[in-house]
C-alpha positions, 0 to 999 in steps of 0.5 A: 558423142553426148549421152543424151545424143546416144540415148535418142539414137537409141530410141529411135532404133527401138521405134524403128524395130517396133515398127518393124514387128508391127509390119511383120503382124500386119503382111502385105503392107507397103510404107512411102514417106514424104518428108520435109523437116526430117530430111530422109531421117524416118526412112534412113532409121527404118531402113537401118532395121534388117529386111526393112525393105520388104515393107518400105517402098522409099522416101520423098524428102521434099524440103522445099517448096519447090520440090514439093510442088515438081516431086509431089505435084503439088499446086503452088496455090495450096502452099500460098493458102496455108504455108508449106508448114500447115495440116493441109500441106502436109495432108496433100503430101501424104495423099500425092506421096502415095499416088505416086508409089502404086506399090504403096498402101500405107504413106506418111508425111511429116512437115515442120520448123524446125528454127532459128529465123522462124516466127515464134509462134511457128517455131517447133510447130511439125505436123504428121499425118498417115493416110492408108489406101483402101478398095475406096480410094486413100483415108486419113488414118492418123493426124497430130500436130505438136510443138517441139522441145527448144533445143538445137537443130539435130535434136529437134530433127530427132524429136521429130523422126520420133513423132513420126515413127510413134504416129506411125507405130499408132496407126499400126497397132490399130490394124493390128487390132482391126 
C-alpha cells in the first residue's frame, strides 16, 4: 500500500473519530447518509469508529439514477432538469434520505463525477449538503460544492468521503456552539 494511500486512510479515520466526539457533545442526534459517488465510503469510515451506531442510522448508496428515483422516491423529472450531479439533486436526497429514516435528525448527501468519460467541465464536480430536521420541518444547514483534485478513481472516492465527513464535522460544531 502507497504511503500517500496510508496517510489518507489516516485521515479519514481521524474525521470519523472528530465526528464521533462531536456526536458524543451533541447526544441524541441520529445521522443518514444518502450517498452516490462515495458509494457507502462515509458510512463504511464512520461505521469503522467504535459505538458508532448509537448515532448512525445507515446509508443510502443511491448510484444511479434509477436507485435514486426507486430508493429515494425521487422524481425522474428533477434529475432531467438538473442532472444527477447538481445541488438541487443532491438537496432532494438529503431531504428524502431523511423522510425515509424517522429515527434520523441530522442527513447528508453527497453526489459527484468522479470521471473519466465525463465532460470537463463536470469532471471532479461533487456537491454536499446537511439538512437537520427540527420541530418545523427538515432545514438545509450546510451546502458546498468544489472540484476535486485530478487523480485516479480511489483517490477522488477518498477526496470526496472527506469533503463529506469536513461538511459534516462544520455542521456539528455549529450545534456545539449553538
Amino acid at each position: 500500500m502507497g504511503t500517500d494511500l496510508r496517510e489518507r486512510q489516516l485521515a479519514l479515520t481521524n474525521l470519523a473519530t472528530e465526528t464521533a466526539g462531536l456526536l458524543e457533545q451533541l447526544q441524541g442526534i441520529r445521522l443518514v447518509f444518502a450517498e452516490s459517488c462515495t458509494a457507502g465510503m462515509v458510512a463504511a469510515t464512520l461505521g469503522g469508529v467504535p459505538g458508532i451506531s448509537r448515532f448512525l442510522c445507515g446509508s443510502a448508496v443511491t448510484y444511479r439514477e434509477a436507485t435514486k428515483t426507486e430508493w429515494l422516491g425521487m422524481e425522474r423529472e428533477l434529475i432531467d432538469r438538473h442532472s444527477a450531479v447538481s445541488a438541487e439533486v443532491t438537496e432532494e436526497m438529503a431531504s428524502r434520505v431523511m423522510l425515509k429514516t424517522p429515527e434520523a435528525n441530522l442527513s447528508l448527501a453527497i453526489t459527484g463525477h468522479l470521471g473519466p468519460g465525463v465532460d470537463e467541465a463536470e469532471d471532479g464536480r461533487v456537491y454536499v449538503r446537511v439538512f437537520q430536521r427540527n420541530p418545523n420541518g427538515l432545514e438545509l444547514i450546510h451546502s458546498r460544492q468544489l472540484r476535486l483534485d485530478q487523480g485516479d478513481r480511489i483517490g477522488r472516492q477518498m477526496e470526496a468521503t472527506m469533503l463529506a465527513l469536513q461538511s459534516l464535522n462544520e455542521s456539528l460544531r455549529q450545534m456545539v456552539r449553538a
